[in-house]
PDB file of N, CA, C and O in Angstrom:
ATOM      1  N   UNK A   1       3.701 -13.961  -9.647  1.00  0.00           N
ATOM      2  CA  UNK A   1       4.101 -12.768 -10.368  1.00  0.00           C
ATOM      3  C   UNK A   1       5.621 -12.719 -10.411  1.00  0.00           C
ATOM      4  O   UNK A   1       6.351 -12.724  -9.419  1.00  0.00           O
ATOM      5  N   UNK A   2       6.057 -12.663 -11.848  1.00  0.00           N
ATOM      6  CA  UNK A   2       7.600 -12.762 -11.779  1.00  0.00           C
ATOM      7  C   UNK A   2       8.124 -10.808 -11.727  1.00  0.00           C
ATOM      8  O   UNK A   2       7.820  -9.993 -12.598  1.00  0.00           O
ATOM      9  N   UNK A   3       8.781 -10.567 -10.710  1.00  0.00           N
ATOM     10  CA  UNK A   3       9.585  -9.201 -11.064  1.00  0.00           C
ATOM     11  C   UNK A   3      10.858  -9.281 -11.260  1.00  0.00           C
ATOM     12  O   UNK A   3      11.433 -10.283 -10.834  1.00  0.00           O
ATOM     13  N   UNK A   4      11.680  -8.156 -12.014  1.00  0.00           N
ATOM     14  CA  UNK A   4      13.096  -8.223 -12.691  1.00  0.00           C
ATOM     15  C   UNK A   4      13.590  -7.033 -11.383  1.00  0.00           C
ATOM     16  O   UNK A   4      14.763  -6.685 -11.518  1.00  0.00           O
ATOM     17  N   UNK A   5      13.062  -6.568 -10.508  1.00  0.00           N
ATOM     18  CA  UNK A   5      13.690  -5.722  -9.223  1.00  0.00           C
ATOM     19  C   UNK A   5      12.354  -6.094  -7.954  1.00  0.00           C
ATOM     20  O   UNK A   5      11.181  -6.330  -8.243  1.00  0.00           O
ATOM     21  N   UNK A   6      12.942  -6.059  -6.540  1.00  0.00           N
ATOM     22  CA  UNK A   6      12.237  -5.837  -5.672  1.00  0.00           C
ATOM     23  C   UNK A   6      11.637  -4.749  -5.709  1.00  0.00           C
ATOM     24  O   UNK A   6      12.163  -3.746  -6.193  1.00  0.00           O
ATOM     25  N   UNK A   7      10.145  -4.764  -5.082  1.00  0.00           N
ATOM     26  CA  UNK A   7       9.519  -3.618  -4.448  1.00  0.00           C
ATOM     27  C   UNK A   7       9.156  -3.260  -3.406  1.00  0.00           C
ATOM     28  O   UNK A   7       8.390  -4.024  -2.819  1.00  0.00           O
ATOM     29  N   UNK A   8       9.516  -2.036  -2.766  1.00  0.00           N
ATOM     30  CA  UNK A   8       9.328  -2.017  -1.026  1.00  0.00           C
ATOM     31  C   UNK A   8       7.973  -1.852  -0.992  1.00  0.00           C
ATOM     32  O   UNK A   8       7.198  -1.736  -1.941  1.00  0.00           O
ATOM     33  N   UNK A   9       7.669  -1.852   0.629  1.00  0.00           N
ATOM     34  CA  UNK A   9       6.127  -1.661   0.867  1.00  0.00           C
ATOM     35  C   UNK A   9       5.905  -0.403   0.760  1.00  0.00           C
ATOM     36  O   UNK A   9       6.674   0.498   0.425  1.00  0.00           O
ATOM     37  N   UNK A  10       4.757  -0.373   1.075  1.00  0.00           N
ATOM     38  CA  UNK A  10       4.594   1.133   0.782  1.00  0.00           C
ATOM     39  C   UNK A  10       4.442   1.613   2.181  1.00  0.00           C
ATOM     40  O   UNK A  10       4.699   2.765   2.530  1.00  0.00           O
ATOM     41  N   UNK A  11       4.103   0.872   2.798  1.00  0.00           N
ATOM     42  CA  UNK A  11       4.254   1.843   4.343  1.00  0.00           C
ATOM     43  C   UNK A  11       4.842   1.757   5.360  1.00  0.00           C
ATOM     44  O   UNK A  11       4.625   2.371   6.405  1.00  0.00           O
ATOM     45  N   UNK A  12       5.925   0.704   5.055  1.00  0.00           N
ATOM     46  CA  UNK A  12       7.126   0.436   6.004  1.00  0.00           C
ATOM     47  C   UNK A  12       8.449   0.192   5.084  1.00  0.00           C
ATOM     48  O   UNK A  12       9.473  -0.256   5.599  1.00  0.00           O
ATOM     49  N   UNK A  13       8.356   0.599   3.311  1.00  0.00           N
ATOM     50  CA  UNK A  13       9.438   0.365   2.990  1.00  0.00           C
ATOM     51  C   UNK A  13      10.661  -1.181   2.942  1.00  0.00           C
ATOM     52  O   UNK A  13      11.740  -1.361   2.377  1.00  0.00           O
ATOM     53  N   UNK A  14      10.028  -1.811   3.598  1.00  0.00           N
ATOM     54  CA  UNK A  14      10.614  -3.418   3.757  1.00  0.00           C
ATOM     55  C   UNK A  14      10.083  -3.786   2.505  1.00  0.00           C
ATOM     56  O   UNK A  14       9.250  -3.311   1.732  1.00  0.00           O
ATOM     57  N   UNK A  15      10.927  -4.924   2.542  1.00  0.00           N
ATOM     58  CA  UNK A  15      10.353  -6.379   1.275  1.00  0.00           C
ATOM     59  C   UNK A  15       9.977  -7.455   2.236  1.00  0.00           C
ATOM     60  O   UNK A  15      10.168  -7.576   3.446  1.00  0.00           O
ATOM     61  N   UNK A  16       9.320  -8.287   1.245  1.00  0.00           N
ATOM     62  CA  UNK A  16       8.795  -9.469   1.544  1.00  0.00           C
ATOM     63  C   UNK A  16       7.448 -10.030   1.133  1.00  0.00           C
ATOM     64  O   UNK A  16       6.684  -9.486   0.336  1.00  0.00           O
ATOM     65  N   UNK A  17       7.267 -11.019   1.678  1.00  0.00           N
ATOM     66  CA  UNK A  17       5.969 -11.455   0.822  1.00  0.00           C
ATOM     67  C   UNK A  17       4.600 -10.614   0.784  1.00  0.00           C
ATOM     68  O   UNK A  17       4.793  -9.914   1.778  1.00  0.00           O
ATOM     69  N   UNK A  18       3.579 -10.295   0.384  1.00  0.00           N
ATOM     70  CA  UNK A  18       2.675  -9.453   0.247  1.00  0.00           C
ATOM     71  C   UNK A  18       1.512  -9.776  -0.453  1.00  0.00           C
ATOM     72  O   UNK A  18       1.034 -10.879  -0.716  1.00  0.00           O
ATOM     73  N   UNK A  19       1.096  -8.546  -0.737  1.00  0.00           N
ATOM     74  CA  UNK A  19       0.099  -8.144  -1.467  1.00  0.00           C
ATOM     75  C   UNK A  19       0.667  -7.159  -2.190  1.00  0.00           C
ATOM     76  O   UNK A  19       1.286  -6.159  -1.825  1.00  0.00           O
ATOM     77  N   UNK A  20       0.274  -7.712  -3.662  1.00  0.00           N
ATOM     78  CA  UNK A  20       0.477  -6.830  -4.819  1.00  0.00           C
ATOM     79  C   UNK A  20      -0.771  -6.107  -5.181  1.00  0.00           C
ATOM     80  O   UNK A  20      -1.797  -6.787  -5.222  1.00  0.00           O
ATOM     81  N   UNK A  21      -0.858  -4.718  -5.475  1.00  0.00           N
ATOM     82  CA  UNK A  21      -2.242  -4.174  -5.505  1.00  0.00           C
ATOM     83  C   UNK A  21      -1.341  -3.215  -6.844  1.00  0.00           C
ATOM     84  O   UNK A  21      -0.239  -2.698  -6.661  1.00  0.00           O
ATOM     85  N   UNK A  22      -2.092  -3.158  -8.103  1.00  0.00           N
ATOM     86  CA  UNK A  22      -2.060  -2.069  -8.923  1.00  0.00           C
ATOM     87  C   UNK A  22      -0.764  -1.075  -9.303  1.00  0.00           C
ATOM     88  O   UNK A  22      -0.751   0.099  -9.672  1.00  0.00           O
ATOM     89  N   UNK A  23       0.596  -2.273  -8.999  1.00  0.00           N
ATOM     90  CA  UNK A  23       1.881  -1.793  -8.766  1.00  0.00           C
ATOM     91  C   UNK A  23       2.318  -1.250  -7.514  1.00  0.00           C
ATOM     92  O   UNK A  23       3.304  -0.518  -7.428  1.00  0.00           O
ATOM     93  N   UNK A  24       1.510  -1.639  -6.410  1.00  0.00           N
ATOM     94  CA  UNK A  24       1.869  -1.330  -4.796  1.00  0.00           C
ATOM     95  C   UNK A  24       2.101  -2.483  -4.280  1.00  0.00           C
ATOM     96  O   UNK A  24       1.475  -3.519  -4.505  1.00  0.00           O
ATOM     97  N   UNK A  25       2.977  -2.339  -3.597  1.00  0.00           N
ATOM     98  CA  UNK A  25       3.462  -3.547  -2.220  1.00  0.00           C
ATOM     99  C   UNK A  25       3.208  -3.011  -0.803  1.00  0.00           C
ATOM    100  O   UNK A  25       3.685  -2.019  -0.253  1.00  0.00           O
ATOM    101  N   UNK A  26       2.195  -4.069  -0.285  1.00  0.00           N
ATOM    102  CA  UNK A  26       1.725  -3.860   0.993  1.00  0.00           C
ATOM    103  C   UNK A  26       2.426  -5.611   1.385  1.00  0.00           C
ATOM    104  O   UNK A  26       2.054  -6.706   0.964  1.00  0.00           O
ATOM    105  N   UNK A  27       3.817  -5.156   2.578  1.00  0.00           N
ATOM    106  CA  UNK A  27       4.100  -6.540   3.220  1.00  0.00           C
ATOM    107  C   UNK A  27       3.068  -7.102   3.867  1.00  0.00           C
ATOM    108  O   UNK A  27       2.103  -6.440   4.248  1.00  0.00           O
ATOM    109  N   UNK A  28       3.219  -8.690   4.088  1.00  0.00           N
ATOM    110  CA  UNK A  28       2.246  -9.310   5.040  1.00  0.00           C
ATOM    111  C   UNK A  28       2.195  -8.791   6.504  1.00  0.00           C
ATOM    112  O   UNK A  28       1.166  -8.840   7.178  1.00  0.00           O
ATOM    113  N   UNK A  29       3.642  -8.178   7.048  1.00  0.00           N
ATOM    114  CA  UNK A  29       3.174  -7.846   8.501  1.00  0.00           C
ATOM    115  C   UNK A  29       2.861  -6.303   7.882  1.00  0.00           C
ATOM    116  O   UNK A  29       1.669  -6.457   7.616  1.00  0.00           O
ATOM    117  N   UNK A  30       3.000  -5.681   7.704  1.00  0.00           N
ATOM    118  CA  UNK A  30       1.972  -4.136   7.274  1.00  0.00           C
ATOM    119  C   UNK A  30       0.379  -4.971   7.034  1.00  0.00           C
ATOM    120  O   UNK A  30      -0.503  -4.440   7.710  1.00  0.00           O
ATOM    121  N   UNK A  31       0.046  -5.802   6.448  1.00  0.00           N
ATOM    122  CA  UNK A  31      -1.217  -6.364   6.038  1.00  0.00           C
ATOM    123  C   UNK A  31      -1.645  -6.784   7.396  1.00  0.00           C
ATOM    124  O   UNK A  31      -2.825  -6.512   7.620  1.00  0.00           O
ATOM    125  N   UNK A  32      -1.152  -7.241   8.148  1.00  0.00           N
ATOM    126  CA  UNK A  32      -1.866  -7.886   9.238  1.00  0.00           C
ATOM    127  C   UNK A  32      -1.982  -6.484  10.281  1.00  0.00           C
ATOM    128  O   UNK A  32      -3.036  -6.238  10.868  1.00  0.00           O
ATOM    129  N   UNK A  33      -0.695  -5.571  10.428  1.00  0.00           N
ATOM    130  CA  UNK A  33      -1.272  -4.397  10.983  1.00  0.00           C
ATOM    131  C   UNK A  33      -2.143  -3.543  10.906  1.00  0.00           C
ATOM    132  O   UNK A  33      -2.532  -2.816  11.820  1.00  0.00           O
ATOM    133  N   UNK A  34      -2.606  -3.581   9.520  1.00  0.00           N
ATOM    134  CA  UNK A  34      -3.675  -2.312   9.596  1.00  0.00           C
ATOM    135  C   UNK A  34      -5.496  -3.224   9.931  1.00  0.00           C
ATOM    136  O   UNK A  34      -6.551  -2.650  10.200  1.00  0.00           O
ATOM    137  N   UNK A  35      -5.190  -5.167   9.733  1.00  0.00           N
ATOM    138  CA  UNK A  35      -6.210  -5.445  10.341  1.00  0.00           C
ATOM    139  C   UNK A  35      -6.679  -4.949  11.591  1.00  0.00           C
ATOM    140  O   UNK A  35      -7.801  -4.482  11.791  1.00  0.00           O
ATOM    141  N   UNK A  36      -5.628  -5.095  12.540  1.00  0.00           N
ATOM    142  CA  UNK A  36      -5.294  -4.795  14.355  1.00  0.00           C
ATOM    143  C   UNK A  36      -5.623  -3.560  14.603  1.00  0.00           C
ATOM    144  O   UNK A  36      -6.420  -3.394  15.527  1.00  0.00           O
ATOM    145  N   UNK A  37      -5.171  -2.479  13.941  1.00  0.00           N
ATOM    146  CA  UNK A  37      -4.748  -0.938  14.424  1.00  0.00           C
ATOM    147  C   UNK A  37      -6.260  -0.579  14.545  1.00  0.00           C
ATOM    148  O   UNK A  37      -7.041  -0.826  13.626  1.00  0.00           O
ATOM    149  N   UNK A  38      -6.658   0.033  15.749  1.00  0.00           N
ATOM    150  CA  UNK A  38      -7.807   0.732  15.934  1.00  0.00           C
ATOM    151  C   UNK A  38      -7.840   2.248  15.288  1.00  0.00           C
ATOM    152  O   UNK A  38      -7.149   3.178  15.705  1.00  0.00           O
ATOM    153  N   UNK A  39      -8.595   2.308  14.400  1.00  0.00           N
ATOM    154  CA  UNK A  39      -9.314   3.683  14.001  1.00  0.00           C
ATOM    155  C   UNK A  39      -8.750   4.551  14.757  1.00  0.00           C
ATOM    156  O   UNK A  39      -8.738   4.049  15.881  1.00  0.00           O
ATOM    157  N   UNK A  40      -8.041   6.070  14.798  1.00  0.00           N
ATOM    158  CA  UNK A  40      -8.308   7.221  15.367  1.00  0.00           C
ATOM    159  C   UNK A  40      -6.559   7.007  16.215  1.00  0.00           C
ATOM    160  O   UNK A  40      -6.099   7.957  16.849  1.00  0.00           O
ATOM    161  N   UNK A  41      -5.840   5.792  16.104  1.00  0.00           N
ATOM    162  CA  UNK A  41      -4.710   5.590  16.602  1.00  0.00           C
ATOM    163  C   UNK A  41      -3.996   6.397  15.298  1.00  0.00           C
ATOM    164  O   UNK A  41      -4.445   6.469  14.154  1.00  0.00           O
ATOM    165  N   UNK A  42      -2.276   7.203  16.022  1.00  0.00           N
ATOM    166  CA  UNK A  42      -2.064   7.950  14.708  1.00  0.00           C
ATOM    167  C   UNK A  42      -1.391   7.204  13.702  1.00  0.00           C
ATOM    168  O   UNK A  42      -1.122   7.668  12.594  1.00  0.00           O
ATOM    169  N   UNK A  43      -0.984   5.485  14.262  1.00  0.00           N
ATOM    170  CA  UNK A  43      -0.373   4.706  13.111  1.00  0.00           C
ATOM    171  C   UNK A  43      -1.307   4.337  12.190  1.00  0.00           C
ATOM    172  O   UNK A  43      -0.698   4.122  11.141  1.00  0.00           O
ATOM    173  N   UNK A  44      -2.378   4.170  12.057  1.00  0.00           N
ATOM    174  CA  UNK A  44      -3.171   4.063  11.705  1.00  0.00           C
ATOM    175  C   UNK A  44      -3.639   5.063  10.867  1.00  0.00           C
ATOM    176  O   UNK A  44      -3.854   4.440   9.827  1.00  0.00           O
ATOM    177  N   UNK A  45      -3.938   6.243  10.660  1.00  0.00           N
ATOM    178  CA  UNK A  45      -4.196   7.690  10.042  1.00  0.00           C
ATOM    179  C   UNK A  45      -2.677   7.221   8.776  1.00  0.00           C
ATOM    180  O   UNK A  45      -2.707   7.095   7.552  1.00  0.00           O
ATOM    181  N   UNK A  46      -1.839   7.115   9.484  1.00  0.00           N
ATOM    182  CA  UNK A  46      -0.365   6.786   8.579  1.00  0.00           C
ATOM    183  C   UNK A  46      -0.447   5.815   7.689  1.00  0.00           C
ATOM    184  O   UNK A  46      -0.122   5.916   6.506  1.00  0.00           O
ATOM    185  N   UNK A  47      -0.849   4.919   8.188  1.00  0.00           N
ATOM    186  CA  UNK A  47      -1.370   3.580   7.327  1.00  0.00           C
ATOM    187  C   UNK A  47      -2.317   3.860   6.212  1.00  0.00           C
ATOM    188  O   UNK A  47      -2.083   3.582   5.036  1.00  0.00           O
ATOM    189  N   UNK A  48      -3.717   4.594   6.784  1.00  0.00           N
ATOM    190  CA  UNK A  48      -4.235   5.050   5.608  1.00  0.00           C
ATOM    191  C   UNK A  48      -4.149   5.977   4.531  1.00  0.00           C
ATOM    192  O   UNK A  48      -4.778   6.149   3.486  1.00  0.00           O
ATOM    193  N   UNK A  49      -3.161   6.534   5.109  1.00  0.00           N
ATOM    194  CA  UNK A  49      -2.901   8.170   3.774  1.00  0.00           C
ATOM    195  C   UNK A  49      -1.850   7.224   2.871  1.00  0.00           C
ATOM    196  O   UNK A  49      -1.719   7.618   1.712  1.00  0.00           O
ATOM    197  N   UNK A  50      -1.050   5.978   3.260  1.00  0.00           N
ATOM    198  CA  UNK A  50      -0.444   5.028   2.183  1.00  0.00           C
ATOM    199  C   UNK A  50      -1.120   4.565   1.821  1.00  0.00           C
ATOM    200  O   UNK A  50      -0.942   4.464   0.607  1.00  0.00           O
ATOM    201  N   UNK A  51      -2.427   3.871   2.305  1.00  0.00           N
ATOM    202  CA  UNK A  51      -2.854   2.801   1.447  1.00  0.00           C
ATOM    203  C   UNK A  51      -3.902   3.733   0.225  1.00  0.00           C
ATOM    204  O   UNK A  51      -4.356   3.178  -0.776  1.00  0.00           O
ATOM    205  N   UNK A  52      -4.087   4.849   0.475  1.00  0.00           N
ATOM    206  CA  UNK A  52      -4.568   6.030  -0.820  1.00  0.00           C
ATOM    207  C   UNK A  52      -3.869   5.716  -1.781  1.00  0.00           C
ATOM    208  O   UNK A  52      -4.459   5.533  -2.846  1.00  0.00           O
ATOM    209  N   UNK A  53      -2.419   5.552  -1.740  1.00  0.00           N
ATOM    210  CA  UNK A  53      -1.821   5.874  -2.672  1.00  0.00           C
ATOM    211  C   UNK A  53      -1.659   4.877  -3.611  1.00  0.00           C
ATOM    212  O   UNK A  53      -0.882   4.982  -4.560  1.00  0.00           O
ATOM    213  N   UNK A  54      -2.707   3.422  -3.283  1.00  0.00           N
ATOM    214  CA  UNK A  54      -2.680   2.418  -4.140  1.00  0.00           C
ATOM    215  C   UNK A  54      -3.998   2.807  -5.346  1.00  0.00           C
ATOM    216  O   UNK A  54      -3.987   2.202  -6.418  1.00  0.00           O
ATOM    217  N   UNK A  55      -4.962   3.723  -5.091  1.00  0.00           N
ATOM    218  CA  UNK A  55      -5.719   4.219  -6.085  1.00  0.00           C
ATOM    219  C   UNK A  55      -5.805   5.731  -6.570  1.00  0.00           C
ATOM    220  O   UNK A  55      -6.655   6.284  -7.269  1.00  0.00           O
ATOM    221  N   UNK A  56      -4.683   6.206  -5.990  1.00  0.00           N
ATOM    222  CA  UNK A  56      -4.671   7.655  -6.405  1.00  0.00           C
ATOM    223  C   UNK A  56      -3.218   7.518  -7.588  1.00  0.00           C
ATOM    224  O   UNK A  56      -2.034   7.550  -7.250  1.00  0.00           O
ATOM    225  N   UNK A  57      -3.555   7.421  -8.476  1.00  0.00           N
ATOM    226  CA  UNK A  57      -2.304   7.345  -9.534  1.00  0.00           C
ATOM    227  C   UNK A  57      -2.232   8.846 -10.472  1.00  0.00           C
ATOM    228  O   UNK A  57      -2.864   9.006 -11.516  1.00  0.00           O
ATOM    229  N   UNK A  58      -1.588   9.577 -10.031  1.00  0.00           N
ATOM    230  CA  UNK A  58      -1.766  10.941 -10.758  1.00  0.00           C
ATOM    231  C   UNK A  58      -1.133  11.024 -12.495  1.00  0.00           C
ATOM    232  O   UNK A  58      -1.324  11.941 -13.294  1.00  0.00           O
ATOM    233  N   UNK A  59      -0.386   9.811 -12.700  1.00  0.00           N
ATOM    234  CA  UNK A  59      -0.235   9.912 -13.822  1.00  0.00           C
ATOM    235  C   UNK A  59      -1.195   9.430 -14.833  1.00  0.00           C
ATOM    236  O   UNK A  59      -1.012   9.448 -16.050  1.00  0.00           O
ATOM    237  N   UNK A  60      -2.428   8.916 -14.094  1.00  0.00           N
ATOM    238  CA  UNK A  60      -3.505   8.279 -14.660  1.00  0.00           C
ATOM    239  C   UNK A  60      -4.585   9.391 -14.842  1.00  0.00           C
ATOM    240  O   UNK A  60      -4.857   9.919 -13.764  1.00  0.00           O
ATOM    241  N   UNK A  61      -5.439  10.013 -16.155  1.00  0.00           N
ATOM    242  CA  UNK A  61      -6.052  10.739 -16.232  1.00  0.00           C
ATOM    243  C   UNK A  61      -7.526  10.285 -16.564  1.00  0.00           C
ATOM    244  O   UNK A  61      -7.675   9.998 -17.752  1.00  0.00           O
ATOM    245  N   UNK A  62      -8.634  10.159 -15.780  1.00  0.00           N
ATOM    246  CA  UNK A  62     -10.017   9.559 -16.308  1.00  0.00           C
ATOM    247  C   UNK A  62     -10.675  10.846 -16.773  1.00  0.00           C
ATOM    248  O   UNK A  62     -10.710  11.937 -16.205  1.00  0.00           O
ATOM    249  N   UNK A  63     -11.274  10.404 -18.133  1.00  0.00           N
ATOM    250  CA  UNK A  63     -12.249  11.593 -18.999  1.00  0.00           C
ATOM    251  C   UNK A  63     -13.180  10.730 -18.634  1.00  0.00           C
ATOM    252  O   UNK A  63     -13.094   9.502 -18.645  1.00  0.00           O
ATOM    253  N   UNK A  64     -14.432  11.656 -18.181  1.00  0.00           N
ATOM    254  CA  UNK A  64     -15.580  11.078 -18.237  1.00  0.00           C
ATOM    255  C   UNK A  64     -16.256  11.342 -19.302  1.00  0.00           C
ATOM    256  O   UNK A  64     -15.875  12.354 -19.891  1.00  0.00           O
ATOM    257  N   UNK A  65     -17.760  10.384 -20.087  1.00  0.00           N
ATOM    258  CA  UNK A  65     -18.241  11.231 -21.583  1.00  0.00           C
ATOM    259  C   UNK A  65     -19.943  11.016 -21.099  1.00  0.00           C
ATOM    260  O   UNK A  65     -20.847  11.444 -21.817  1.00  0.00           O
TER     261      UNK A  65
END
């Protein structure tokens, strides 16, 4: 994927190599942390209210018919 600007992660704000999801950057060490992080830990709760924000796009409006 070619980009014309960097993009930070989304839940530590760093660059680097990743995962591109739907115009989100999740770095590889954020990626390998939220494998590790046990459920119910509060980095973890943190981790997930970012990684929402790779399918919650509010400028995106679905009509259902």
């Amino acid at each position: 994927m070619d980009r014309t600007e960097p993009v930070s992660c989304l839940i530590c704000n760093g660059n680097g190599p990743g995962l591109d999801i739907r115009g989100k950057h999740i770095c590889s060490r954020c990626e390998e942390l939220l494998l590790y992080l046990p459920v119910g830990n509060s980095l973890y709760e943190y981790c997930k209210e970012r990684v929402k924000l790779i399918w919650a796009d509010l400028n995106t409006l679905v009509q259902y018919q």
